[in-house]
C-alpha positions as CSV (number, residue, x, y, z in Angstrom):
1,X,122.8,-82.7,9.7
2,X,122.0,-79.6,7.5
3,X,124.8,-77.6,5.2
4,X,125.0,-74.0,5.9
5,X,127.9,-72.8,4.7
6,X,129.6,-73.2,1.3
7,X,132.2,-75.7,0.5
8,X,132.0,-76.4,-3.5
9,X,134.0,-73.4,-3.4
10,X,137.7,-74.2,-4.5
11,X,140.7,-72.3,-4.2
12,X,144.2,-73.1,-5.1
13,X,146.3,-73.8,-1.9
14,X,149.8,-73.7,-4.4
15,X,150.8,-70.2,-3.5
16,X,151.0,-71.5,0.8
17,X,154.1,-74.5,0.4
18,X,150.9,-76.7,1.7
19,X,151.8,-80.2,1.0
20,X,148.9,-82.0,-0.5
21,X,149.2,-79.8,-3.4
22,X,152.9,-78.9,-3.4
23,X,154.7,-79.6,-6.9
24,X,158.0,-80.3,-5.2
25,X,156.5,-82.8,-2.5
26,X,154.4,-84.5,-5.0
27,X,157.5,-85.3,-6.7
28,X,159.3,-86.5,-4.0
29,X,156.8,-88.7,-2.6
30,X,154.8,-89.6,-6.1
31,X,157.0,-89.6,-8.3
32,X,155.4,-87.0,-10.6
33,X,153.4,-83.9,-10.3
34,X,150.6,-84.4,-12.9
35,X,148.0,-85.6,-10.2
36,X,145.3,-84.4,-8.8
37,X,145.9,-85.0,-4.7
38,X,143.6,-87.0,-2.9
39,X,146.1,-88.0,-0.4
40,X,147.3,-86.8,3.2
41,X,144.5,-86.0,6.1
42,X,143.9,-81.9,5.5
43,X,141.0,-80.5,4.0
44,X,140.3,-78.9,0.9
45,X,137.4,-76.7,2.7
46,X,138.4,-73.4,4.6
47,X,138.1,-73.1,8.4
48,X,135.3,-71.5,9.9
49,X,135.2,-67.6,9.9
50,X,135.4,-67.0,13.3
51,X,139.2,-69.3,13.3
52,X,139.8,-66.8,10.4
53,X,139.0,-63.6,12.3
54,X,140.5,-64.8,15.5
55,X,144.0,-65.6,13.0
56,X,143.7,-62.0,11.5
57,X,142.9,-60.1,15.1
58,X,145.6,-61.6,16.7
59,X,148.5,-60.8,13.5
60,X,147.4,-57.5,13.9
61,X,149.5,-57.5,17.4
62,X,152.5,-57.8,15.2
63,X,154.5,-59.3,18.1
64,X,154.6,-63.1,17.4
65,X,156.8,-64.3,20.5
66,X,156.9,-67.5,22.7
67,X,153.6,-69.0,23.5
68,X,151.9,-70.9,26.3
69,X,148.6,-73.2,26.0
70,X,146.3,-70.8,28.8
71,X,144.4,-71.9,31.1
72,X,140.9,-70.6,29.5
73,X,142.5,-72.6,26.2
74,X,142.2,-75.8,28.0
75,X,138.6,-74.7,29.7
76,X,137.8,-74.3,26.4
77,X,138.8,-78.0,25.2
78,X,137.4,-79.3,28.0
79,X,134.1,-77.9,27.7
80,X,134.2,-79.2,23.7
81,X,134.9,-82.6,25.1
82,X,132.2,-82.8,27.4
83,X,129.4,-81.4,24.7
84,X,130.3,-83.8,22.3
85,X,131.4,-86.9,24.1
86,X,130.5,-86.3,27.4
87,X,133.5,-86.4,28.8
88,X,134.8,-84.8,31.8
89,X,138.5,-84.4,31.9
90,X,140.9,-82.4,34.3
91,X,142.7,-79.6,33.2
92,X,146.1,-81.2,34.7
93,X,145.7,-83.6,32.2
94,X,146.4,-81.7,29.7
95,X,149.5,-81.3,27.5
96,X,150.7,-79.9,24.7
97,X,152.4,-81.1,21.8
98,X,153.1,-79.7,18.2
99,X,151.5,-83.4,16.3
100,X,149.8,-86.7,17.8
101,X,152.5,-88.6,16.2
102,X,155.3,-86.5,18.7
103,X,153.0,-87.5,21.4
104,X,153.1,-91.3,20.4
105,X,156.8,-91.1,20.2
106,X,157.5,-89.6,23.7
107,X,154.6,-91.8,25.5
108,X,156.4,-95.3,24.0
109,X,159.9,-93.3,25.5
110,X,157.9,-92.8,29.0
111,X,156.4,-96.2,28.9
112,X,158.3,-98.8,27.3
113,X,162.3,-99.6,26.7
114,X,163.8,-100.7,24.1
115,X,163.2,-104.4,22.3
116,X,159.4,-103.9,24.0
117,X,156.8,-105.3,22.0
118,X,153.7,-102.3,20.9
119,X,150.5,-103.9,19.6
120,X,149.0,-102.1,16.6
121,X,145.5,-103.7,14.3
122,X,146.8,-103.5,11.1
123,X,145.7,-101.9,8.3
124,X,146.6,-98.8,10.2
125,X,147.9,-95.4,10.2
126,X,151.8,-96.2,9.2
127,X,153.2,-93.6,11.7
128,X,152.3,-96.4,14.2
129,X,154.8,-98.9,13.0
130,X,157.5,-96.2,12.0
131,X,157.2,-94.7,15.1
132,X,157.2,-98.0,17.3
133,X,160.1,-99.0,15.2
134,X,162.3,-95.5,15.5
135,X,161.9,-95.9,19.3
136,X,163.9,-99.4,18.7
137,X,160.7,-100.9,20.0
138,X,158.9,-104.5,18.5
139,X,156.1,-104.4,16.3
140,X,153.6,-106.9,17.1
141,X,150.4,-107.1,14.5
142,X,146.8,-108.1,15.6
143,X,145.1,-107.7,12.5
144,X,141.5,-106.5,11.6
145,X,139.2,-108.8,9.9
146,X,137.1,-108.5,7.3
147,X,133.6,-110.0,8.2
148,X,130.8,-109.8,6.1
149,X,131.5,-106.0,5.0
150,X,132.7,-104.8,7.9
151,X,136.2,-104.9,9.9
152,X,136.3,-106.4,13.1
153,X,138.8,-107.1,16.2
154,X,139.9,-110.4,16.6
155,X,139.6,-110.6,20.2
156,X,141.5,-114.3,20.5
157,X,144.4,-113.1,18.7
158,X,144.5,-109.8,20.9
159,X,145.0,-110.9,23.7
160,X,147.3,-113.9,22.7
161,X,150.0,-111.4,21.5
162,X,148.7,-108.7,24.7
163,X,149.9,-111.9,27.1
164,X,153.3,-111.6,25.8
165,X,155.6,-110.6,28.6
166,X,157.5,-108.4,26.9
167,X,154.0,-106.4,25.2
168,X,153.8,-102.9,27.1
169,X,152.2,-101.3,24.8
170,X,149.3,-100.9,22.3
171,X,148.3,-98.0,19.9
172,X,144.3,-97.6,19.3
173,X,143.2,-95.5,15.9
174,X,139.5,-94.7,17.1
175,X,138.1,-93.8,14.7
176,X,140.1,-95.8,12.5
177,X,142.1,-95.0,10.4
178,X,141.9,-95.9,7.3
179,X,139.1,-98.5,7.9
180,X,136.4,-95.6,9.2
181,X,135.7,-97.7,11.7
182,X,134.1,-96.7,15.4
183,X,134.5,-99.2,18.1
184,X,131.7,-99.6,20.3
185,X,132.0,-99.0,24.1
186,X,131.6,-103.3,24.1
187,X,134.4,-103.6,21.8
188,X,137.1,-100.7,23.6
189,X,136.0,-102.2,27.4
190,X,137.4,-105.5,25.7
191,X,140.3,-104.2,24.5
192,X,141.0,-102.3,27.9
193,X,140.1,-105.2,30.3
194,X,142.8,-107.4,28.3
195,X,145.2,-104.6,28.1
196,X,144.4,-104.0,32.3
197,X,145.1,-107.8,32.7
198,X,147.9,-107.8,31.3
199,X,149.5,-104.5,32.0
200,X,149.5,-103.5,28.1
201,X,149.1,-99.3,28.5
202,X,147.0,-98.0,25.6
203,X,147.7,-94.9,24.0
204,X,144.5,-94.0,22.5
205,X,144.6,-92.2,18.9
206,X,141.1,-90.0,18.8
207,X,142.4,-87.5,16.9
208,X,139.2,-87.9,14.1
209,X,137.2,-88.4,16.8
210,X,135.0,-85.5,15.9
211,X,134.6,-86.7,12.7
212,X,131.9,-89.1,13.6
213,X,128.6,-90.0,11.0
214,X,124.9,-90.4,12.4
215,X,124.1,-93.5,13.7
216,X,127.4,-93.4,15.6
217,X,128.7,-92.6,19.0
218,X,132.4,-91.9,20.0
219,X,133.5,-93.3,23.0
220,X,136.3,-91.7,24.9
221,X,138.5,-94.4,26.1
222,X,139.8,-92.6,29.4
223,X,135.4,-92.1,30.1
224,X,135.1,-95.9,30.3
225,X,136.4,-95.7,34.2
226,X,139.1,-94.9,36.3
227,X,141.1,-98.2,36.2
228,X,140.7,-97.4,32.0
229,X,141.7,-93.7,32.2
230,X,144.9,-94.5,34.9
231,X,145.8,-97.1,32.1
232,X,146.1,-94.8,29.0
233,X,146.8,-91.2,27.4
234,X,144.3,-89.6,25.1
235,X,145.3,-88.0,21.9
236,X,143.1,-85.1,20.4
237,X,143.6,-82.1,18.1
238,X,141.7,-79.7,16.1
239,X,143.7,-80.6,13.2
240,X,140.9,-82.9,11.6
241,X,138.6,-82.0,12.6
242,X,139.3,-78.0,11.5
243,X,141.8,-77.8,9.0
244,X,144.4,-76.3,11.3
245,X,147.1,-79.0,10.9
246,X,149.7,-76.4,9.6
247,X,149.4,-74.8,13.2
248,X,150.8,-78.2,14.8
249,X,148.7,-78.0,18.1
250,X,147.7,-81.3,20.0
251,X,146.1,-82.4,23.0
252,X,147.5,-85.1,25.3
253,X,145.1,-86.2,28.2
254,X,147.3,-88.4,30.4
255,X,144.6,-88.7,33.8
256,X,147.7,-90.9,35.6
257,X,150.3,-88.3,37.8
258,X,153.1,-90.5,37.6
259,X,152.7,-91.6,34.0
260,X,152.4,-87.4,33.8
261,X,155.9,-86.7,35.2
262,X,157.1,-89.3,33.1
263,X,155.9,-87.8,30.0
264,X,156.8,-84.4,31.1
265,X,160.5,-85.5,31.2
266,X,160.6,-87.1,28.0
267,X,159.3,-83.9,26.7
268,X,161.7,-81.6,28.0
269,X,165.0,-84.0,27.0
270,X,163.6,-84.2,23.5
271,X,160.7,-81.7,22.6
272,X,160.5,-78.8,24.6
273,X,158.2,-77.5,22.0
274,X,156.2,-74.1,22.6
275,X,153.3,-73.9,20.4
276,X,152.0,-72.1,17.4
277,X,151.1,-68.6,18.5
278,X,148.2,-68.4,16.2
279,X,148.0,-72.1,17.3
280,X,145.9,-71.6,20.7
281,X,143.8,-68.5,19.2
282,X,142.5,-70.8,16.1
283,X,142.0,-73.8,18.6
284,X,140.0,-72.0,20.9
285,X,137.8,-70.0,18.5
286,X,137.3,-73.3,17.0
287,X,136.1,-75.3,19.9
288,X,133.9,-72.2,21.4
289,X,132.2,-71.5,18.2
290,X,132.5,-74.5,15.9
291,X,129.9,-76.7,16.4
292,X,127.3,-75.5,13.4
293,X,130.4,-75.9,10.8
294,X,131.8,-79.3,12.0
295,X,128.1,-80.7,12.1
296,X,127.4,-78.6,8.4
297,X,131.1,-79.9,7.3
298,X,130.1,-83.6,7.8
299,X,126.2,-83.4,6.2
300,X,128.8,-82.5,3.4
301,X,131.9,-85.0,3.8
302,X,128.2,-87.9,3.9
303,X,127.5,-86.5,0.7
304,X,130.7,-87.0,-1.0
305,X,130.7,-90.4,0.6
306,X,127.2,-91.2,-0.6
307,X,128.5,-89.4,-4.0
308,X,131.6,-92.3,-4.3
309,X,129.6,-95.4,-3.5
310,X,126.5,-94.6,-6.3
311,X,129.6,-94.0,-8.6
312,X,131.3,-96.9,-7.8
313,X,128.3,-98.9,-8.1
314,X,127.2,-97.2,-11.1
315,X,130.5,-97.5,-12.9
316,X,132.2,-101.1,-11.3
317,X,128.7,-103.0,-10.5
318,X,129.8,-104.4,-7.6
319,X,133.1,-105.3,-8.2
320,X,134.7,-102.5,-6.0
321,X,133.8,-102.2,-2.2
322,X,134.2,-99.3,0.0
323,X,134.4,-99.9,4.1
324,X,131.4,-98.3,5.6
325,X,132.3,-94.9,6.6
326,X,131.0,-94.7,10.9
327,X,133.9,-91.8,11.6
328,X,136.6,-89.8,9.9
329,X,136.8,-88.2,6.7
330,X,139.0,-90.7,4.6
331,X,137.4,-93.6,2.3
332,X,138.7,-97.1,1.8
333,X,138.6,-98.9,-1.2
334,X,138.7,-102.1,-2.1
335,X,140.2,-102.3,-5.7
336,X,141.4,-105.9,-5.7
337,X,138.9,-107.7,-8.3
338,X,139.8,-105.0,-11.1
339,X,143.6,-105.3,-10.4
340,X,145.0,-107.9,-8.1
341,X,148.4,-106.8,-8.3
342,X,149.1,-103.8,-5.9
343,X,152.3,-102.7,-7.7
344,X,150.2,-102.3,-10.8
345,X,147.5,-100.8,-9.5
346,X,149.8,-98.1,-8.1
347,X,150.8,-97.6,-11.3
348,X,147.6,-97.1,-12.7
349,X,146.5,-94.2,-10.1
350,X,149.5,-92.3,-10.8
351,X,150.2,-92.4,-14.0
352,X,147.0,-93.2,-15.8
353,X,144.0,-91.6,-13.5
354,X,146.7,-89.2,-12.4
355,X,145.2,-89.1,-8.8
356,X,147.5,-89.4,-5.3
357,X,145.4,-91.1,-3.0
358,X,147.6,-93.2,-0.1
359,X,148.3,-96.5,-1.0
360,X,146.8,-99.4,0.8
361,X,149.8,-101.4,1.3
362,X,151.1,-98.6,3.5
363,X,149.0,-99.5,6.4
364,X,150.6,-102.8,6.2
365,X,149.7,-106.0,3.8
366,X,146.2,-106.5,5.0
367,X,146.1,-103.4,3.0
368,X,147.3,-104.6,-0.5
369,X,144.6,-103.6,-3.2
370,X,142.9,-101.0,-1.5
371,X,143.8,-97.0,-1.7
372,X,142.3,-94.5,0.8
373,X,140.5,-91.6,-0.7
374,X,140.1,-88.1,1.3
375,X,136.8,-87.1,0.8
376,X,137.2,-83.2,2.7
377,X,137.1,-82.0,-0.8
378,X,134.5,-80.0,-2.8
379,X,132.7,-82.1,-5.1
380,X,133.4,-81.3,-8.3
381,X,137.3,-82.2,-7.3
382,X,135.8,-85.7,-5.8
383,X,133.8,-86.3,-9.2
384,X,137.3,-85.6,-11.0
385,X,139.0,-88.0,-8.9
386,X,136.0,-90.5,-10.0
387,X,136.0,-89.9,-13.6
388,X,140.1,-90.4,-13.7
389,X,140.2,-93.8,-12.1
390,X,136.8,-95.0,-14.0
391,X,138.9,-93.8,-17.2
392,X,142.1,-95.7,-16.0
393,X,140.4,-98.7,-14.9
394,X,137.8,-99.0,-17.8
């Protein structure tokens, strides 16, 4: 992977209300604003120009009215699915929702009742559990294990707590997130012949899917085979992968009719969301003429990860590990020998590195010690970052 474009360039996103760098949301979720952000999924790199021209063509209609995902939108998605991962998908698949966290909330509404049990592999994205829990579902915990560097599934356990009559669910992060995990096509045909044997549907999380590091392959769990596909929804967006999150556009692959109609319903009594007008015209300009920025973008985000570890090493000789990094754009890092305490080393990143990175400990316990660093920064902020907590923790 080759750079061709220029992302050390930084400019202030203040003057937008964005929220990684929003004074007022910084104090409400941090506590204070003196930090520099490092937190929540979005980039601090700028689109590709053709999603810019395609925003600025179409505000110069000047008539911003309701929206509809069209049909050569979805050809469009499609076609980027099945050059990257091979995929071939149905456009009657297809739905729309403004975020993949909606779309976890209405598929555990069309798929499960309330007091079901939803399996998640802690540490994971928290949405899971808030979600589960909002939908006065169960949250049931099969936790990753660390194993000689690198997480792994603990297949035993799985299916243990997927046997449980009252499990319906489970919620996959692939990649995931924050581990940077990618699951092998061994490890998701596991996971989906337990989940197929004991009726557990899986609503698959890919949204970083795109965001995937040499040596590496994403598997689409709906391409695994039909019994799979029938089993699960997909959940996609150019979000991520393009830095369009603030245009709330998702994808929702659901191959099964019934489980469809079900969804459908669930939308319309509680969504009944149109989209984004920009939101289809950046999405499509992004998947038809993205492909040399995404692949330049993560030559760049490899750098930065490269950049952290020879840091790390440098600075902390050992005595700080970072997960490998096979997918996404979001480090995790293991701070626990220089300060066991979680509460303290919270502290620490706040109010003595000054830096707002997401905490471990909310992805759930197994996460306690560790913080997860976005790296979809330009370097010289990523070195600052670096230089604040070597400072803080010297």
């Amino acid at each position: 992977m080759e750079e061709t474009f220029d992302f050390d360039h930084f400019e202030s996103r203040l003057p937008w209300g964005q929220i990684k760098w929003d004074p007022a949301e910084l104090e409400k979720t941090f506590g204070t604003q003196d930090v520099l952000p490092a937190w929540i999924a979005d980039m601090d790199l700028k689109t590709l120009p053709e999603v810019q021209e395609a925003i600025i063509a179409a505000a110069k209609n000047g008539m911003y009215g309701y929206t509809r995902v069209s049909e050569d939108v979805i050809e469009s998605y499609l076609r980027w699915q099945q050059r990257r991962n091979g995929w071939s998908a149905a456009a009657d698949w297809f739905r729309f929702t403004p975020g993949v966290v909606t779309a976890i909330n209405l598929l555990l509404l069309s798929e499960t009742e309330e007091g079901d049990e939803v399996l998640i592999q802690r540490p994971v994205y928290y949405p899971f559990a808030d979600s589960i829990q909002q939908q006065k579902r169960t949250v049931v915990n099969s936790p990753l294990h660390l194993k000689n560097g690198r997480y792994e599934i603990d297949f035993e356990d799985f299916e243990r707590k997927a046997a449980s009559p009252q499990c319906k669910a489970f919620i996959l992060s692939n990649p995931h997130n924050p581990v940077g995990r990618v699951y092998t096509e061994e490890e998701l045909r596991r996971l989906g012949e337990i989940c197929l044997k004991h009726h557990v549907f899986v609503i698959a999380d890919e949204i970083h899917s795109d965001l995937i590091f040499p040596g590496h392959r994403h598997v689409v769990f709906a391409s695994l085979g039909r019994d799979y596909a029938e089993n699960c929804a997909v959940c996609h967006a150019p979000s991520k992968t393009f830095n369009l999150a603030g245009l709330s556009f998702s994808c929702i692959l659901i191959p099964n009719q019934a489980r469809r109609e079900r969804f459908d319903r669930m939308f319309a009594r509680y969504c009944r969301a149109h989209p984004n007008f920009f939101a289809p015209v950046a999405a499509k300009a992004a998947w038809d003429y993205g492909e040399d920025w995404l692949n330049s973008c993560l030559s760049y985000i490899q750098k930065n990860d490269q950049f952290v570890r020879e840091f790390a090493e440098n600075t902390w000789h050992g005595d700080v590990w970072i997960s490998p990094l096979e997918g996404t754009y979001l480090q995790w890092i293991d701070f626990r020998k220089l300060e066991p305490d979680p509460e303290r080393l919270r502290q620490t990143m706040l109010y003595q590195a000054r830096v707002a990175m997401d905490e471990g400990s909310m992805f759930g316990a197994e996460g306690n010690g560790f913080e997860r660093l976005n790296l979809a920064a330009p370097r010289k902020v990523i070195a600052e970052i670096m230089d604040r907590i070597a400072a803080a923790l010297r």
